[in-house]
C-alpha positions in Angstrom: 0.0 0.0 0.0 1.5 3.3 -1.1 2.2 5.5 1.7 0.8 9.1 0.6 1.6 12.1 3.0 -0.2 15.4 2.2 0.5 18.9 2.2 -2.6 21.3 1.9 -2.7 25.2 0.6 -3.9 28.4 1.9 -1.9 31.1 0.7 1.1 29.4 0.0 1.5 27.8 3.5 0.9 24.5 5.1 -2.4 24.3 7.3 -4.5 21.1 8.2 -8.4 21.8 9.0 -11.1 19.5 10.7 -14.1 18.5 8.5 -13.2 20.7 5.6 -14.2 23.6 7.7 -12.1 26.9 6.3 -12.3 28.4 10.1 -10.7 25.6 11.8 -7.2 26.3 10.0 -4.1 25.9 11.3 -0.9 26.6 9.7 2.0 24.0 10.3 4.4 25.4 8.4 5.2 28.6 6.2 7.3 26.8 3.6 5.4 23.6 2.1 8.7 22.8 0.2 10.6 22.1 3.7 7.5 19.6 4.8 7.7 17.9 1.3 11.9 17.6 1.5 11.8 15.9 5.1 8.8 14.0 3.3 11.4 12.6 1.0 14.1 12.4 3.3 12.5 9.3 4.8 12.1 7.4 2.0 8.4 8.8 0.7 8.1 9.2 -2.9 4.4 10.6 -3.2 2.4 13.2 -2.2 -0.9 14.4 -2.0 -1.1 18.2 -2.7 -3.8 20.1 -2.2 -4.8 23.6 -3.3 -7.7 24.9 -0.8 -7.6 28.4 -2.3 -8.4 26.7 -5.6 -11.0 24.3 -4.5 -12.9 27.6 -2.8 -12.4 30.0 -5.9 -13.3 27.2 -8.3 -9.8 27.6 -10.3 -6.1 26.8 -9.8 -4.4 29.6 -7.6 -1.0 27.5 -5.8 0.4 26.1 -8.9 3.9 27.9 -7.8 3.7 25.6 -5.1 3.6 22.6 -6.9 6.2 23.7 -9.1 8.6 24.5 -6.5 7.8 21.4 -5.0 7.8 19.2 -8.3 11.3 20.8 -9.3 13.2 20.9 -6.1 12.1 16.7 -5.3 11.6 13.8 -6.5 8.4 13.6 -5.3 5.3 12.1 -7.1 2.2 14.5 -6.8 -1.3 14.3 -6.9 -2.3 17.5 -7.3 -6.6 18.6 -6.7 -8.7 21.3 -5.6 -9.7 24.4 -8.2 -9.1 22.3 -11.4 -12.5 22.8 -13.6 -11.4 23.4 -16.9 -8.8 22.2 -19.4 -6.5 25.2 -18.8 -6.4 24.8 -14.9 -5.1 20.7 -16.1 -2.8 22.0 -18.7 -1.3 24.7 -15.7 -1.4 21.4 -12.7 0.2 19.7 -15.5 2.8 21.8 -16.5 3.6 22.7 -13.4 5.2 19.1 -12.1 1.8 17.6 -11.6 2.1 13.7 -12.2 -2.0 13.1 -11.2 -4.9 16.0 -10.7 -7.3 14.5 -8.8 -11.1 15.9 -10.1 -14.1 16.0 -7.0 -16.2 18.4 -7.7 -16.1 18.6 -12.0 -16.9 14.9 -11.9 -20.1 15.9 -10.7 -21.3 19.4 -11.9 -19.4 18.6 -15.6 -19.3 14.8 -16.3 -18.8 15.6 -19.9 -15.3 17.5 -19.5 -14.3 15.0 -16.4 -14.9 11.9 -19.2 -12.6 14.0 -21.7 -10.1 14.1 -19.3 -9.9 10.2 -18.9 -9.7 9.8 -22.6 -7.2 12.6 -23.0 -5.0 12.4 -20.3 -5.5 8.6 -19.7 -6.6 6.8 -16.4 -3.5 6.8 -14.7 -3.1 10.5 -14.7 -6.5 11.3 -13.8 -8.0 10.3 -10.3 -11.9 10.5 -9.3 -12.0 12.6 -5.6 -14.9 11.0 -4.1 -15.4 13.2 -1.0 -18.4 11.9 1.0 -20.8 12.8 4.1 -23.2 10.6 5.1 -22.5 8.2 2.0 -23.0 11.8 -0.1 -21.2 13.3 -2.4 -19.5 16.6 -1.6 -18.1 19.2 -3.8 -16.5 22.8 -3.8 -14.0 22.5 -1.5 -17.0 20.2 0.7 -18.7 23.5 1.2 -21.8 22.3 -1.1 -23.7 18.8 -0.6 -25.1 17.2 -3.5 -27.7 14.2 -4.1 -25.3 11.9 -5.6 -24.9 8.8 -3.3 -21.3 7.4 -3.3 -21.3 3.7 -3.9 -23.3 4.5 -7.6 -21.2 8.1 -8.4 -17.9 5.9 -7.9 -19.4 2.5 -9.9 -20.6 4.6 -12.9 -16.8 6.1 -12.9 -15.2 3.1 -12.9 -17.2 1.8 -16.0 -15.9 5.0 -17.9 -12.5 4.2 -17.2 -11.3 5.5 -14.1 -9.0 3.5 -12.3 -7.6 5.6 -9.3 -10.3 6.8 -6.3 -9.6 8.9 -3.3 -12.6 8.5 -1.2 -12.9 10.7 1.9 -15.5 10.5 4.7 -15.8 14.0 5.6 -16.8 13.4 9.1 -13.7 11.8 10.1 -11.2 14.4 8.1 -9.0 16.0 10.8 -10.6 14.4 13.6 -7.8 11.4 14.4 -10.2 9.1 15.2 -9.5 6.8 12.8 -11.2 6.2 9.2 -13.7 4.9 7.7 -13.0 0.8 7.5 -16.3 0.1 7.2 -17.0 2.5 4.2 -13.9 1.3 2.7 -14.9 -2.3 3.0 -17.9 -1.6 1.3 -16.5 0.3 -1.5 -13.9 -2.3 -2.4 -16.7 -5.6 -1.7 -18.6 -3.5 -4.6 -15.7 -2.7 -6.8 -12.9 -5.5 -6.4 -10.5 -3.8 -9.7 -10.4 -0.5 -7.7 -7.3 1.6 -6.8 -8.9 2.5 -3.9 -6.8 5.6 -1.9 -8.2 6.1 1.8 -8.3 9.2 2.8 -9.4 11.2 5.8 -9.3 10.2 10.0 -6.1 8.1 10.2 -4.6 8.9 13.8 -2.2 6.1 14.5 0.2 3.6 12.8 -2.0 0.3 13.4 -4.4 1.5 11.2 -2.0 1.1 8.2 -1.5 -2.6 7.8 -5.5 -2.8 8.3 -6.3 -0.5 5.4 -3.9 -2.6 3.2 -5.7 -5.5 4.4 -8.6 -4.3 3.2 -6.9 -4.0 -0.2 -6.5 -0.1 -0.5 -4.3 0.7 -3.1 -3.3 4.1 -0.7 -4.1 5.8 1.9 -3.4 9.9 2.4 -1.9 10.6 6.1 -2.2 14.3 7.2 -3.0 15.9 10.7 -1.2 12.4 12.1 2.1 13.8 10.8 1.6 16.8 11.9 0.4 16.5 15.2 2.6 13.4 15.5 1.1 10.5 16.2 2.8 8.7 13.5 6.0 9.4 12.7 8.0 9.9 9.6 10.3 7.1 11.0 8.0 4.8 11.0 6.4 5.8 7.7 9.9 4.9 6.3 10.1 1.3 8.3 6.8 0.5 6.6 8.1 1.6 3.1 11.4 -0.5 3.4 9.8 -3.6 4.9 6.7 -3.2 2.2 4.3 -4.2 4.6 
């Protein structure tokens, strides 16, 4: 199971918030390129990168940030939040991106999400499945929708997408652990899944179970920061692969 750290953006500094909720920020660190060096510097070769200013103003705004990041490492990033249209790709892209991860479009604009697939290919595009209550969230989880998750995900996976984060809203932040029982469900329905968990993970345990559940990945956040896992022993699990 790849290990995924991730590095959110408000005005081009690290923060974490709890539930997606824009008031509860809390900035970790003023220089995101630091976080993603000592990242690397225990053996991590992805990250999860994601632009918050750009998932509220509906268009890519930290792209500098992933192109410091994607010049100045080795790092492998996903790259979401903001990206609606085939410029704000083409920018992600050009800037160091090596997946853009789509929540929001893949609901509002289905047509332009499916051209991406084709386009780009399904190992450069991954479906953001944030959820609340087994619902689909979008804009920066500030809006609810009526799309239910198990279906959104299934009809996605039938046009081609390969790679899902799934996030359970309520647990995002929170460490109190994620979602096993959502995750089980997902993957029962969708065995061929490259199922990323996301959203809740607070201690080290819960790794091997996620992987024993069969996700693909799983993003680790507040946990870092707050330290309840360490980067030490993110880099023991990466060299023993287990």
């Amino acid at each position: 199971m790849r290990i995924i750290p991730a590095i959110d953006i408000i005005d081009g500094k690290c923060v974490r918030l709890s539930k997606g909720d824009y008031n509860t920020k809390k900035v970790y660190n003023e220089n995101p390129l630091e976080v993603a060096k000592s990242f690397e510097g225990h053996g991590i070769e992805h990250l999860h990168l994601v632009d918050l200013d750009g998932a509220k103003s509906s268009h890519i705004v930290n792209y500098k940030v992933l192109n410091t990041i994607a010049t100045k490492t080795n790092l492998k990033i996903d790259f979401g939040g903001g990206l609606k249209t085939d410029q704000d790709l083409k920018i992600a892209f050009e800037n160091g991106a090596n997946q853009i991860t789509g929540g929001s479009i893949a609901v509002k604009n289905p047509d332009v999400f499916q051209q991406w697939i084709q386009h780009y290919g399904s190992e450069k595009i991954i479906l953001g499945a944030d959820a609340d209550q087994e619902k689909i969230a979008i804009s920066g989880w500030q809006e609810a929708s009526n799309e239910a998750l198990l279906p959104f995900i299934a009809s996605y996976l039938n046009k081609g997408i390969q790679y899902v984060i799934c996030t359970d809203i309520s647990k995002d932040g929170m460490l109190q652990g994620p979602s096993f029982d959502l995750y089980k469900k997902i993957i029962d329905q969708s065995p061929e899944i490259k199922l990323i968990a996301s959203g809740g993970i607070s201690t080290f345990d819960e790794l091997p179970k996620l992987a024993e559940l069969g996700c693909e990945g799983t993003i680790i956040g507040k946990a870092i920061y707050e330290n309840k896992i360490s980067l030490k022993q993110l880099e023991n699990y990466i060299i023993k692969g287990c």
